[in-house]
C-alpha positions as semicolon CSV with decimal commas, in nm:
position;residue;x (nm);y (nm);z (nm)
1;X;-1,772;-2,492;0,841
2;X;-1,462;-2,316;0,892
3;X;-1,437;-1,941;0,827
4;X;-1,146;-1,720;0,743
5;X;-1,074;-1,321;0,677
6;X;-0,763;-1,260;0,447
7;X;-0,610;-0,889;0,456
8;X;-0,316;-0,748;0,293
9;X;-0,144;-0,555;0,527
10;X;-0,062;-0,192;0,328
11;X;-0,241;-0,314;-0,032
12;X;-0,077;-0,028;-0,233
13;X;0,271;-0,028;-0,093
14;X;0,245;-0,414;-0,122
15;X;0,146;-0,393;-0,508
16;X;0,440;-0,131;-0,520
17;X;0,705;-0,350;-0,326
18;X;0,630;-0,648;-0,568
19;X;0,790;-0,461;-0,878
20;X;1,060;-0,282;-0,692
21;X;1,207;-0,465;-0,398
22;X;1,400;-0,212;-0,309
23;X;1,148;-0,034;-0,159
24;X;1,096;-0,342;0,131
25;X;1,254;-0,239;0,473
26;X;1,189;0,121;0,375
27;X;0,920;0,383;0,464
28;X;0,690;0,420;0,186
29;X;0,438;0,649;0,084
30;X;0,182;0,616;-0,187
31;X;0,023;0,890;-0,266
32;X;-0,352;1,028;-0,409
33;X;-0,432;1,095;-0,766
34;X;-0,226;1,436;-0,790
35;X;0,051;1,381;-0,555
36;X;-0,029;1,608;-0,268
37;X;-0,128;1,334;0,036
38;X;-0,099;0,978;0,131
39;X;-0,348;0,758;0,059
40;X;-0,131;0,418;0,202
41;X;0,159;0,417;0,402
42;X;0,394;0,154;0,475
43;X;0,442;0,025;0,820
44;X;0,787;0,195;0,840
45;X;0,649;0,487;0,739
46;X;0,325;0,464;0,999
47;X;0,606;0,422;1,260
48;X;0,750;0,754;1,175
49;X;0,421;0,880;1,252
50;X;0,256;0,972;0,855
51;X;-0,083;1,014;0,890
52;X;-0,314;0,893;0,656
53;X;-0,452;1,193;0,407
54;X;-0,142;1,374;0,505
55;X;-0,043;1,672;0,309
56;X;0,281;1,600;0,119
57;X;0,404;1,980;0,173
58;X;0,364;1,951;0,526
59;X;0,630;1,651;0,569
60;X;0,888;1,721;0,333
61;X;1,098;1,798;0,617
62;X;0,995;1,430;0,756
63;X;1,026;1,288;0,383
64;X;1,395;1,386;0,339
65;X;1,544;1,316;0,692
66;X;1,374;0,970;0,695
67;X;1,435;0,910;0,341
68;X;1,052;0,812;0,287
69;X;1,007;0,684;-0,057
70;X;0,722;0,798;-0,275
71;X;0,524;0,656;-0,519
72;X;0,229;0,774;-0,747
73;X;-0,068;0,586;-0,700
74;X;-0,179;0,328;-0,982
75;X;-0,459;0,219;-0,972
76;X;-0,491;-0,019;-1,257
77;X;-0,226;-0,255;-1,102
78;X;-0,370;-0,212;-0,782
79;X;-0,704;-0,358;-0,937
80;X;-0,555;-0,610;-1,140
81;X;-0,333;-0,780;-0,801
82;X;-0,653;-0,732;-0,675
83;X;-0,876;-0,962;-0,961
84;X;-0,557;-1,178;-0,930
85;X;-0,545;-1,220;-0,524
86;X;-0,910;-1,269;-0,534
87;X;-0,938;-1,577;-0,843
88;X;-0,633;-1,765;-0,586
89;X;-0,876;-1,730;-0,272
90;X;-1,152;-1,881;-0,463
91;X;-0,919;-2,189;-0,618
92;X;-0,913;-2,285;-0,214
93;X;-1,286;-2,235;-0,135
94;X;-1,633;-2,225;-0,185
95;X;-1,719;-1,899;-0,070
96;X;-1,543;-1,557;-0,124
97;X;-1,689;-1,217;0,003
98;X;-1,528;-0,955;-0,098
C-alpha cells in the first residue's frame, strides 16, 4: 500500500490568489479576524522576513516599501476550497485523513 501526504503550501494566500491573480509573484499577507496581524503569509512575503502573528502596526513601514498586499481573512471560502480539495483527494483513493 502506497501512502501519500498532500499540503498546500500558504492555504489562505492560495484561496486568495485563485480569485485575484494578480496577487501571484507578490508578497501577501492575510490577516486575523480584525485586521491587526498575519495569520498566513505568502512565501514572498516570509522572504521579507513577516512573522507569523505579526502586528500589522509594527510593519507598515515594511508593508509600503515592499508593497505587501493585504487581504482580510475569509473564512468561509477558505472552508469551502477546503470541502472541495478534500472530495478530489478522495475521487483518487481509498483513504483520506484529514
Amino acid at each position: 500500500m502506497a501512502h501519500g501526504i498532500l499540503d498546500v503550501a500558504n492555504f489562505y494566500v492560495s484561496a486568495e490568489r485563485l480569485f485575484d491573480p494578480s496577487l501571484r509573484g507578490v508578497p501577501v499577507i492575510v490577516l486575523s479576524n480584525n485586521d491587526s496581524c498575519a495569520v498566513a503569509r505568502s512565501e514572498e512575503a516570509k522572504a521579507l522576513h513577516v512573522r507569523m502573528g505579526e502586528p500589522v502596526f509594527k510593519i507598515r513601514d515594511q508593508i509600503k516599501r515592499h508593497g505587501i498586499q493585504l487581504r482580510s481573512s475569509n473564512y468561509e471560502l477558505y472552508a469551502d476550497l477546503n470541502r472541495r480539495f478534500n472530495a478530489v483527494i478522495a475521487e483518487h483513493t481509498d483513504t483520506v485523513e484529514v
